[in-house]
C-alpha positions in Angstrom: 68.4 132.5 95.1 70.3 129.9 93.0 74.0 129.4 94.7 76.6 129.0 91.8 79.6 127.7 93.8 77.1 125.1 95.1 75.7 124.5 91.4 79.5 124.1 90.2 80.5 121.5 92.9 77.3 119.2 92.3 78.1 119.6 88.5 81.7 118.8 89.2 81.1 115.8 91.2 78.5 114.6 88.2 81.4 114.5 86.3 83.7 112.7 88.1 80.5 110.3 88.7 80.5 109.8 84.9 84.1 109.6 84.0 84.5 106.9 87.0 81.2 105.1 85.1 83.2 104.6 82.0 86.5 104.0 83.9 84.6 101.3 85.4 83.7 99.8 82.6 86.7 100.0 80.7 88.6 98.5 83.6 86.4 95.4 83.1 88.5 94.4 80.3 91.4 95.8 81.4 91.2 95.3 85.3 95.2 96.0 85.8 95.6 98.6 82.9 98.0 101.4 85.2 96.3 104.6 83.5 93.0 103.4 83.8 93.8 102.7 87.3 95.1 106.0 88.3 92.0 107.5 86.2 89.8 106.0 88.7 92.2 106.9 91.8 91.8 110.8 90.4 88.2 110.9 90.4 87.6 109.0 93.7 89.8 111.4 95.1 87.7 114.4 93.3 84.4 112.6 95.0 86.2 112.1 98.4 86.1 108.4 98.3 89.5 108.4 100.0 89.5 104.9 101.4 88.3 103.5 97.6 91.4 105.5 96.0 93.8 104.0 98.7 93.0 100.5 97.6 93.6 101.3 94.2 97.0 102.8 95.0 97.6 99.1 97.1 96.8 97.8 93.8 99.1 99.7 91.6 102.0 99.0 94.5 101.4 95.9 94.2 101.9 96.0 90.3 105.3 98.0 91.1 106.8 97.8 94.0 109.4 100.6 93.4 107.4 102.8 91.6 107.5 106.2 93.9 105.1 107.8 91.9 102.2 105.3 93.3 103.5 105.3 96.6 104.0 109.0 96.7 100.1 109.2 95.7 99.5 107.0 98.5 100.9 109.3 100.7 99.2 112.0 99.7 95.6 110.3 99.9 96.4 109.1 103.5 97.4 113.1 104.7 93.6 114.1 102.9 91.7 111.7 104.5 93.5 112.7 108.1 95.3 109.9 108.0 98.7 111.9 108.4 100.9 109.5 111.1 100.3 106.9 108.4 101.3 108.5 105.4 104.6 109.4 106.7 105.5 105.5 105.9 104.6 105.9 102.3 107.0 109.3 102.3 109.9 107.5 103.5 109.2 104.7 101.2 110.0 107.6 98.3 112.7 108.9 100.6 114.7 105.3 100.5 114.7 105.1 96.7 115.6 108.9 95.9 116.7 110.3 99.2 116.3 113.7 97.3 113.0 114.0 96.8 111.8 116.9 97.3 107.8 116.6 97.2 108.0 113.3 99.4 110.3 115.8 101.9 107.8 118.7 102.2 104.6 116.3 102.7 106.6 114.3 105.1 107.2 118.1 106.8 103.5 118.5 106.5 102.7 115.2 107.7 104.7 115.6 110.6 103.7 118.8 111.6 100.0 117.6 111.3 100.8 115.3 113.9 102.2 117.5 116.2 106.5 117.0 115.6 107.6 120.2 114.6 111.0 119.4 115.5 111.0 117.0 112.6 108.6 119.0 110.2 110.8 122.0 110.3 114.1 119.9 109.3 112.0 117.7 106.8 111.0 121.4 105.1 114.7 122.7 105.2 116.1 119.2 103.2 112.7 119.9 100.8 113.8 123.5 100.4 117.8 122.7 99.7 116.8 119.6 97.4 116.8 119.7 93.8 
């Protein structure tokens, strides 16, 4: 019996193969080119090549420094590949440029409470929850 869940992952993951093919090769020419760059992050990510996408995002910090959204993203990667003590750096990174943010907030919430601080996950989700 043919499983279609099973058959729509490994046809999913083809396709990230593909797109990160031509990514590749486009970034040959273009080796700093930002959307190209977070093109390749996104389907690393979509293979689970964690560690590959967090070098990219230590690229694209090191084109921008301030940007939050590549930090944030950096964040984010760390907390799905387990590495949740460690993303909670990348969070307050956001955090000291916009003090308000409220996505850096909740994952920091769910970053601490991953690592066992519930004390500071349950505050972190109140200041996410009364940011705008």
């Amino acid at each position: 019996m043919i499983n279609l869940v099973d058959d729509a992952i490994i046809s999913e993951k083809e396709n990230y193969s593909e797109k990160l093919k031509k990514v590749n090769i486009q970034l040959e020419k273009k080796p700093n080119d930002v959307q190209l760059l977070l093109e390749k992050s996104s389907c690393l990510r979509h293979l689970n090549r964690y560690n590959e996408a967090i070098k990219i995002h230590d690229l694209l910090i090191s084109l921008d420094e301030k940007n939050t959204e590549f930090i944030f993203m950096k964040g984010i990667l760390l907390i799905e590949c387990g590495k949740c003590e460690e993303s909670i750096q990348y969070f307050d990174k956001v955090l000291e440029i916009n003090p308000n943010n409220r996505d850096a907030l909740f994952n920091k919430g769910l970053a601490l409470k991953h690592s066992g601080n519930e004390i500071d996950a349950k505050e972190c989700m109140r200041k996410a929850l009364k940011s705008h």
